[in-house]
DODRENLUM-638206 format. One record per residue (C-alpha): x, y, z. Coordinates in pm, whole numbers, plus 50000, padded with zeros to 5 digits. Layout:
// residues N
XYZ...
***
This chain:
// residues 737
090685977645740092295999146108096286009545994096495982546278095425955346112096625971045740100385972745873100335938246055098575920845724101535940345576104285923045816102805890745767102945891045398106655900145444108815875445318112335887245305114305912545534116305935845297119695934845336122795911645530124955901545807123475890146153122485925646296119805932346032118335896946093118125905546415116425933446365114095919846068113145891246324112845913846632110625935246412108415908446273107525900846656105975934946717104135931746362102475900746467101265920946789100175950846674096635940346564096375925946953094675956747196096625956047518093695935847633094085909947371097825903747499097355895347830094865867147739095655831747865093205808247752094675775247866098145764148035099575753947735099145789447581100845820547661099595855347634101185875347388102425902147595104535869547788106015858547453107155894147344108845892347705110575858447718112105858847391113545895847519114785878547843116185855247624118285874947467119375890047804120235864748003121825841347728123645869847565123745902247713124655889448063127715872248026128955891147737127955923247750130305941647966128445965748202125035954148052122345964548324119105944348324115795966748243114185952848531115275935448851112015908648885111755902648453114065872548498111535858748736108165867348537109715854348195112045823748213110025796448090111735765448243115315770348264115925753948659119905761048600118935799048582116055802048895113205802249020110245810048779106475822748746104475792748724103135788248372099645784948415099405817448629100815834148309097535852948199097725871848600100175895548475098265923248462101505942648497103915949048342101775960948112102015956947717103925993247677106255982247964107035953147767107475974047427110275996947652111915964247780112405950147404113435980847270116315986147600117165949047471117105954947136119645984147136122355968247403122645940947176122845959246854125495980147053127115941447127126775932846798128295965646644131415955746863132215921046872129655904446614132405882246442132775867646819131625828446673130095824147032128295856346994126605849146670125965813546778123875822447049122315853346896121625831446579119695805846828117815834346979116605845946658115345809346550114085807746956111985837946888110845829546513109025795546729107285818146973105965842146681104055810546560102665803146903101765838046913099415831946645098745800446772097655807147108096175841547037093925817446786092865796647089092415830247276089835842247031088005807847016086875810047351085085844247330081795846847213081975870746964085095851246795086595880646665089395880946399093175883046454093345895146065091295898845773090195867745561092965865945220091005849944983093455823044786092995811344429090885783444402092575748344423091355715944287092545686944541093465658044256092645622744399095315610444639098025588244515101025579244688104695581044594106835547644675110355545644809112965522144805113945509645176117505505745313120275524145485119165558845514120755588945616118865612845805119785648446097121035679045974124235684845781126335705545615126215743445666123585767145816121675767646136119895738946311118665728946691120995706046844118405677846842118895677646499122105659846540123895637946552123355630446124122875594246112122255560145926118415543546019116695516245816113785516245623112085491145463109905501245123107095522545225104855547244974104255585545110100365600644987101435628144799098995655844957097335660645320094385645145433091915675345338088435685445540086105663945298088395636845393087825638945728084395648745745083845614945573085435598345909083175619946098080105603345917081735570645941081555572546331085395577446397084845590446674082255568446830084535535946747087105523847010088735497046751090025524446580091725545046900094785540247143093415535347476095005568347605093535585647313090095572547338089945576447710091325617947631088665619147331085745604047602087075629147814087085656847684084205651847410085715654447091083425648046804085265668846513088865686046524089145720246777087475745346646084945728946442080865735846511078515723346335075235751446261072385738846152074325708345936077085734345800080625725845909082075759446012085845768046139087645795046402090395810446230092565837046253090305854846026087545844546288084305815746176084595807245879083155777445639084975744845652087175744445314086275708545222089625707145003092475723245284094135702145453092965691045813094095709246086094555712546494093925673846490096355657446812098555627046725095695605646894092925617546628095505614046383096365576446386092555565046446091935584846099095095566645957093805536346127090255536945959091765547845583093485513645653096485534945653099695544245896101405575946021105015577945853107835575246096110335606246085112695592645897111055580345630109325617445609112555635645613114035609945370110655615445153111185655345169115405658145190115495670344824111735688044827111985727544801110045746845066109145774744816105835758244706105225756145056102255777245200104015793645466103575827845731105315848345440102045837245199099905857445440097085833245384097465822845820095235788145723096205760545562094995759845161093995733044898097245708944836098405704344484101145684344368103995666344580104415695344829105885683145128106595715345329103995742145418099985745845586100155721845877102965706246061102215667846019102205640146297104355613046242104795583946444107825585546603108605597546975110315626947008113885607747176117345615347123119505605746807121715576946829125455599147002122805629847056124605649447353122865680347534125095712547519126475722247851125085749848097121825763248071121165760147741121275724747727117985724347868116225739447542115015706847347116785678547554114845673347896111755668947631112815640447495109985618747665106265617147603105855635547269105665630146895107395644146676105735667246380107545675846033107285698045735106125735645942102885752645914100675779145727102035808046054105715793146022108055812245899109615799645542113395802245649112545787745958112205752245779114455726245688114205689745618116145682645950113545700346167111725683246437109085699846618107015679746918103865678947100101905656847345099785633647150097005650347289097725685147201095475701846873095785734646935098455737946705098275741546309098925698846284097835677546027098715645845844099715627545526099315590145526101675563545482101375523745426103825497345316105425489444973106745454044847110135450444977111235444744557108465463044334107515446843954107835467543669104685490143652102255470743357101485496343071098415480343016097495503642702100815481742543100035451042659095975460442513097885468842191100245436642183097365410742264094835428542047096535422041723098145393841779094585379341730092785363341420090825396541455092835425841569090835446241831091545473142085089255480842398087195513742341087935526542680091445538842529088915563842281088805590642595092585607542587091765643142580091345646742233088925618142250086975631642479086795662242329085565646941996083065628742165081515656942309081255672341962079625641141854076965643742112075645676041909075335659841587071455654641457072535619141360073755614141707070205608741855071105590742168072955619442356069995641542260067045616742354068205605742701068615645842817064665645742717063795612942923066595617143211064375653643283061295634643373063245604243567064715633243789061565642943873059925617243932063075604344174062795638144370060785620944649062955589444715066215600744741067205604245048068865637645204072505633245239073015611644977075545604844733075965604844341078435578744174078405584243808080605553843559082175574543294081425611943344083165628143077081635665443020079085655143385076515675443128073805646443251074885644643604074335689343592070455679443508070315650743790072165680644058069955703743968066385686844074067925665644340069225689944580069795662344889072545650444678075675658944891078435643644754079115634644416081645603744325082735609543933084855578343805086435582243480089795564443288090555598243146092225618143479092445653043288089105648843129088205637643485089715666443649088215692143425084675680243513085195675643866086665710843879082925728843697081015706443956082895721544219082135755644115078635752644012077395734044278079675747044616076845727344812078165695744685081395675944781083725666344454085205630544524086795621144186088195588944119090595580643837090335544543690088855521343496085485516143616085225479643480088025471543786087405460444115087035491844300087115494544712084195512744853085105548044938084975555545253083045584745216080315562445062079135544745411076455548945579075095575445305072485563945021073705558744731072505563344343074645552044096074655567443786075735552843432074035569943141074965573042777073945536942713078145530642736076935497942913076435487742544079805486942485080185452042688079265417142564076635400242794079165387143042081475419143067077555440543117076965415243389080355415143536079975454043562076985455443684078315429443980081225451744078079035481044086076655466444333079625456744509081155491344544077935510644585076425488944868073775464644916070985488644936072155515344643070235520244365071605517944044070195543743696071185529643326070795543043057070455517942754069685520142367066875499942261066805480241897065745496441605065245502541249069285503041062068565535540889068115556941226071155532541401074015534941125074205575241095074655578141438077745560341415078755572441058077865608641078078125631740774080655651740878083005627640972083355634241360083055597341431085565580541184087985612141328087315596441729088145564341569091035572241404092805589641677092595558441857095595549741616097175588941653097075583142005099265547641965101515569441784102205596942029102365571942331105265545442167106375561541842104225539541644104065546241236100075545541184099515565940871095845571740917095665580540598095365547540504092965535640701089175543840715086695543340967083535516740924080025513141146078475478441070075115460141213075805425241369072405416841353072715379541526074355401541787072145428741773075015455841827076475483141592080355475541545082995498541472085905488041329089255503641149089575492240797093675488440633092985502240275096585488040155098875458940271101105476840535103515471340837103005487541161105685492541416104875496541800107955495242004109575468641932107215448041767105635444741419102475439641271101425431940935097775442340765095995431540455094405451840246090395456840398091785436040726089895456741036090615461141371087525461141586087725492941817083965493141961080425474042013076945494542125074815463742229071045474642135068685461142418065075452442462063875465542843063025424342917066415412842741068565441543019066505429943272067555397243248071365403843258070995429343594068835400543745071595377743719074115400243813072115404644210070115435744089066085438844041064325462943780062805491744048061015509043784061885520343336061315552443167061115546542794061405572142526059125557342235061085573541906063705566641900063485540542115065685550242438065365540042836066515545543108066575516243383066595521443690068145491843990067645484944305
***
């Protein structure tokens, strides 16, 4: 690393100026400018790429002139301006001040050159230190010096900004700084947080700085709506790319799609595809496309056709700033985090890595008036044809943000660091959210016999028992389908299709879907859906890291729901995978109810791998549910520690013992939970009463014969492709289509 690029990594990871009082802000801010330029040769600063950018050198120079004709001028007494012709090169748009250097010819100024510019700020720099010295309690002073300071902290962004859009056009796409590598972030499923419409309250109040179209503060209406609590990430829309998103009109605003038809877009700026690898120009020049970041320099247009195809909506500012008025900006990822790209979201972090496109025009508040003179030109002659954008980016700086802050573009405008977080609708009055592990509980043994569903074994504890049961030499099934699912991968190798994508029912530890991954490299995307979200997490999180080639869509829920069809799923072929022979745990109907959804939510021309336990003799079935060491009856019981921690119950599993039986006329293994003494159970507010040997039923494993399985998938719109069967003990594996 040059002592360049060392000190301006060094100002960028800055976060704090020492110190108080307006003339060291000044200063920190003044200072943070330079830092920003110094890794920029004087040929770097004079780049224009585009109209809407600036060269550096021009932004170091207008937010000097700034200072000099808003402050200096009219207060400084016997201020002299550093150069007679700066106040034409370097006001931006001010009419009420003069005549200007049009924008676009920006990048001609050769001269002044980028030293004459670092002798102007510093002339600046000390006749206002000398003003503030003298009269900085003047309140007009400070309130124009204050909005200089926040003018200037907007223009080190676009220095980055533009200087990014600089570098993108040259063909050895050099780096502004080095790469920061971040801690790895796992990007949870996206959920979305509801709130309550009505009379809002939104613009800034109270103390502290903020633009004047900030104000007036104000009452709007909302009605219910529900905010996703993370960004739409790069998988996300790379998945919108496949879909055709950008080939489909339905999906666009006419002035979008005739811009995007225009101008070619295919994939946000700075995206190139090489060779089928999704790479990215940064600010730490190409780099891969980080599936799980957040998408960025995306216009308003690109925006709402994504939002449009998720089936989706842009939020409207004020819901946004009502979403984020008590949010904290310090998770955000901001300039200060020296990072300069937007990371992996976690959590409900509203502020931070990309400013995010809402749907609202960028217009004046209800009573909003512009302040007089010159300066009332700074935000309110805008107020037509824009968007506004919320939240500030990955090169803003922290105290720069606020919940009040509006920023706008031109819906077609992506060089910026812009994203977006989706929004939809929520019922005007919302229900009570259904605990359906109580209700499970209630109806279960309120019946003749008491029973609770066996997908409420897998808390984390659960799981992790499981796992251990999976080593046991009773346990035979775990052991026997690794041996069989080696050759079945093999033998698949040829058929499956590059591209594709893996959905497995009920990963758990995903030690299987590691053997199917590792001979069937065209897999691209694997779909993991499990009830348990942390065991679920956990898995998806090894995947991720062991196989960087493959995308990591996990979905928590109960797989035995009606599930929508990811979007990432179209157009892509699809193998489902559901091993473990877990389908056993249905009856006939629920097995052919499943096995219906699934073709439902893979696709009509997926293909579908089971694995399911065949019948055999009692004394190789009945250990592996009764194991010596107890593992089993201790996953059983903790269905009933589990009730205990979730609603206080009084289970004393002590008294109560764990039993594996053979239904022979139903050719399953049962496993029920046997009451050794007459005893009375509490669960909330209800009680239960058990006899002595009274059980509840807690699981089935349905033992198959290949013709008998058939049968059900037959009936439930699938055909048998092709079987692999393991002859002792009796195992297969089934394989749809």
């Amino acid at each position: 690393m040059t002592g360049q690029v060392a000190d301006a990594c060094e100002g960028v990871l800055r976060a704090t100026c020492a110190g108080d009082g307006l003339r060291n802000r000044f200063r920190c801010v003044r200072d943070e400018t330079e830092r920003l330029a110094r890794p920029l040769s004087p040929e770097d600063q004079g780049l224009q790429s585009m109209a809407d950018a600036s060269p550096a050198k021009w932004h170091r120079a207008h937010t000097t002139w700034f200072f000099e004709t808003f402050v200096l001028g009219p207060h400084a007494a016997g201020y002299q301006p550093f150069h007679a012709d700066y106040g034409f090169l370097f006001n931006s748009y001010y009419e009420a001040v003069g005549p200007r250097h049009a924008r676009p010819r920006r990048g001609l100024l050769s001269r002044p050159s980028a030293d004459d510019i670092a002798h102007y700020r510093v002339h600046v720099d000390d006749a206002l230190s000398a003003l503030l010295e003298e009269r900085g309690d003047d309140p007009e002073i400070s309130a124009l010096v204050e909005l200089g300071l926040q003018h200037e902290q907007q223009h080190q962004e676009l220095l980055l900004t533009d200087i990014l859009h600089a570098f993108a056009q040259n063909p050895l796409l050099p780096a502004y700084a080095p790469y920061r590598v971040a801690e790895a972030r796992l990007t949870d499923p996206a959920g979305f947080l509801a709130f309550d419409g009505g009379r809002i309250t939104i613009g800034h109040a109270g103390a502290g700085f903020a633009f004047d179209n900030e104000t007036p503060r104000h009452d709007v209406l909302v009605q219910p709506f529900s905010l996703m609590d993370r960004l739409v990430t790069n998988g996300e829309w790379l998945a919108f790319i496949t879909d055709g998103g950008y080939r489909d009109p339905r999906l666009w605003l006419s002035d979008g799609w005739q811009r995007a038809q225009e101008e070619a877009w295919s994939a946000p700026l700075y995206w190139h595809n090489e060779d089928g690898v999704w790479q990215a120009m940064t600010l730490a020049g190409l780099k891969p496309v980080e599936l799980a970041a957040p998408v960025v320099h995306v216009s308003y247009y690109e925006a709402d056709a994504f939002a449009r195809w998720a089936g989706k909506r842009l939020p409207s500012e004020a819901e946004w700033e009502h979403a984020a008025q008590s949010a904290s900006t310090e998770a955000g990822n901001f300039r200060e985090n020296g990072f300069l790209r937007p990371l992996a979201a976690h959590g409900d972090q509203l502020f931070g890595d990309v400013w995010e496109w809402t749907q609202s025009p960028y217009s004046p508040y209800p009573g909003y008036r512009a302040p007089e003179g010159a300066i009332g030109e700074y935000n309110g002659k805008f107020m037509i044809n824009q968007m506004v954008l919320r939240g500030g980016s990955c090169v803003t700086p922290r105290d720069h943000m606020r919940a009040s802050y509006r920023n706008f573009f031109y819906p077609h405008q992506r060089w910026q660091f812009a994203g977006l977080r989706l929004a939809e609708e929520a019922a005007r009055s919302r229900p009570a959210v259904r605990d359906e592990f109580l209700d499970d509980i209630r109806s279960g043994f309120a019946a003749a016999q008491k029973t609770l569903p066996s997908k409420y074994f897998y808390d984390a504890e659960g799981s992790r028992l499981f796992e251990e049961i999976c080593t046991l030499p009773e346990y035979y099934l775990t052991r026997t389908e690794m041996l069989l699912l080696e050759d079945v991968v093999r033998d698949l190798g040829d058929s499956v299709k590059p591209d594709a994508a893996l959905v497995e029912f009920g990963c758990g530890a995903s030690l299987k879907t590691r053997v199917v991954l590792n001979h069937l490299r065209e897999i691209a995307l694997y779909v993991p859906v499990d009830i348990c979200e942390e065991s679920l997490k956990q898995s998806a999180r090894g995947i991720r890291a062991d196989y960087p080639h493959v995308r990591v869509e996990p979905i928590a829920a109960d797989f035995m729901q009606s599930l929508p069809t990811p979007a990432s799923l179209r157009g892509r072929p699809v193998l489902g995978f559901f091993p473990g022979s877990t389908i056993g745990n249905f009856d006939d109907g629920q097995a052919e109810a499943f096995l219906r959804a699934s073709r439902s939510l893979l696709g009509p021309e997926a293909r579908l791998l089971v694995g399911i336990d065949l019948v055999k003799d009692t004394s190789v079935l009945l250990p592996a549910y009764d194991d010596a060491r107890g593992i089993t009856a201790a996953f059983n019981l903790n269905l009933l520690a589990r009730i205990n921690g979730a609603y206080g119950a009084n289970f004393d599993l002590a008294q109560f013992r764990h039993r594996a039986l053979w239904n022979a006329e139903k050719s399953r293994i049962e496993m029920h939970l046997e009451s050794l003494c007459e005893q009375h159970i509490r669960v909330r507010a209800r009680e239960y009463s058990f006899r002595a040997g009274e059980t509840i039923h807690t699981e089935n494993s349905h033992k198959y014969t290949p013709e008998g399985f058939a049968a059900i998938a037959t009936r439930a719109g699938w055909s048998l492709e092709r079987s692999w069967i393991h002859p002792s003990p009796a195992y297969g594996l089934i394989l749809l289509a």
